[in-house]
N, C-alpha and C positions, 0 to 999 in steps of 0.2 A: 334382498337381492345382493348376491356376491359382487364386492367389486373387485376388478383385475386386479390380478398379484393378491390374491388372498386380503383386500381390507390395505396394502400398503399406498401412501400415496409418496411418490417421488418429486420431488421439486428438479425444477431446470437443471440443468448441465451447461457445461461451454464443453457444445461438443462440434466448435467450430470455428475456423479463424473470426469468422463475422463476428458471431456470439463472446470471441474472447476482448475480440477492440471495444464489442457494445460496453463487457464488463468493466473496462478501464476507462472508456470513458463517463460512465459511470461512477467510478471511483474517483476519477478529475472532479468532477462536481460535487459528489460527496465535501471530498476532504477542502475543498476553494470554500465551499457553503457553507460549513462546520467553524469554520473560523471567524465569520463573517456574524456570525449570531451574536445575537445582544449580549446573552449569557454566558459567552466562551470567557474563561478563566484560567489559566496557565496554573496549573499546580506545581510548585517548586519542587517537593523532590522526587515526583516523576520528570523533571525538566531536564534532573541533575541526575537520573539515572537514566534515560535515552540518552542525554548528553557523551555520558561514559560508557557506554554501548557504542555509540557511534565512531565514539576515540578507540576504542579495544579494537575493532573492527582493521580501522585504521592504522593501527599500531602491529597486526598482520594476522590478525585473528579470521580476516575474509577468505586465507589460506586456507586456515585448518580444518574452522568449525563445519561438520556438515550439511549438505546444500537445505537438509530438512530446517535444520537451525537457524540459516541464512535467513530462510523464508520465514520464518518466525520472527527475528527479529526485525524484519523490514514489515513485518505484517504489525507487527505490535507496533514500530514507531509512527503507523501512520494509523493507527486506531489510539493512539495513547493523544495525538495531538487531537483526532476527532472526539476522542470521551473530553476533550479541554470544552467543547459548546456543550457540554450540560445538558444536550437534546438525547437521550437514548433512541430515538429512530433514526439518526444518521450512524449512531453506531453498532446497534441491531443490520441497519444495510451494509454497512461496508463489511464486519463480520460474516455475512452472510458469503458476501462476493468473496470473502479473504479464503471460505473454503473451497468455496468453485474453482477458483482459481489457484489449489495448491498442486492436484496433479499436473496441471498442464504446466507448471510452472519450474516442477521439477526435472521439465523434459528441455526448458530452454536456457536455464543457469550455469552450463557447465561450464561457461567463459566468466572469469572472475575478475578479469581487469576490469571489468566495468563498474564492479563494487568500489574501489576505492571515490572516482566521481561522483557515486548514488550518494557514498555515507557526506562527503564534502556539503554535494547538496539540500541533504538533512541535515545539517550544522551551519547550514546557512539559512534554512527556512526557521530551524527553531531562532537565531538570531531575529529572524525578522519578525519573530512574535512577540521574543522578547524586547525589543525596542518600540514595539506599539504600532508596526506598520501591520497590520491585519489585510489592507487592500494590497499590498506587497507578496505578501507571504501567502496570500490565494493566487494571485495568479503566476508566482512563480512554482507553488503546488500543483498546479494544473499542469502548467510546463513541465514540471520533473515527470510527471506520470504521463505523458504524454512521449517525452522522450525517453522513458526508461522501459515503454510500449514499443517506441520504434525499435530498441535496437534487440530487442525480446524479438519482436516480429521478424527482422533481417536473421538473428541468430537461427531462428525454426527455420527459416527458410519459406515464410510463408508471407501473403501477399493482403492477408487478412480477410479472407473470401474462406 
């Protein structure tokens, strides 16, 4: 028996504001829970190479580099902290969401002031791993993805519906 699309099967889409909050709040618990596991280990020189990512960024690189690159790097610094719990199913899923979520993402980035806050925040979460606050740096991870959702949301122009 032929299945639709010749044998193809397609996985989900965010092919809608509901769908794109569901994916970031998703991504909130991801990366809070990720941290939170017994296993999580901080590897030093991915620590020190997000670190100088963040500072390049910083330094005015959120100018230049294109929005495709942007999103890779903000995609990877929060899968780099998630592969630190050692659990590949938390970062098998937020992988997953990182690709759901590149088109539509590319449609709400084109305000850049907002980077230099994101990377601040990122520089401050990895501090709070590195000083050993883990219950800190979860729920201030939630918080940055929850407000870097808001102002994504206002930017589209969408009400998240």
């Amino acid at each position: 028996m032929a299945q639709p699309g010749h044998g193809w099967a397609f996985g989900s889409t965010l092919s809608s504001g509901e769908a794109y909050a569901k994916a970031n709040q998703f991504r909130a618990s991801i990366d809070s829970q990720a941290v939170m596991q017994p296993s999580f280990a901080i590897d030093e020189a991915e620590l020190k190479a997000v670190r100088e990512q963040q500072r390049a960024l910083l330094q005015g690189e959120m100018f230049t580099l294109p929005r495709a690159r942007l999103f890779e790097i903000n995609s990877s610094f929060h899968e780099t902290i998630v592969s630190w719990s050692n659990n590949g199913f938390f970062l098998d899923a937020l992988r997953r969401i990182n690709r759901l979520r590149r088109l539509i993402e590319h449609r709400v980035t084109t305000d850049r002031s907002r980077l230099a806050g994101q990377c601040e925040e990122h520089l401050q979460i990895l501090d709070k791993l590195v000083s050993g606050d883990r219950a800190e740096a979860a729920r201030f991870l939630s918080t940055h993805i929850d407000k870097a959702w808001s102002i994504k949301q206002r930017a589209a122009g969408g009400d998240g519906s």
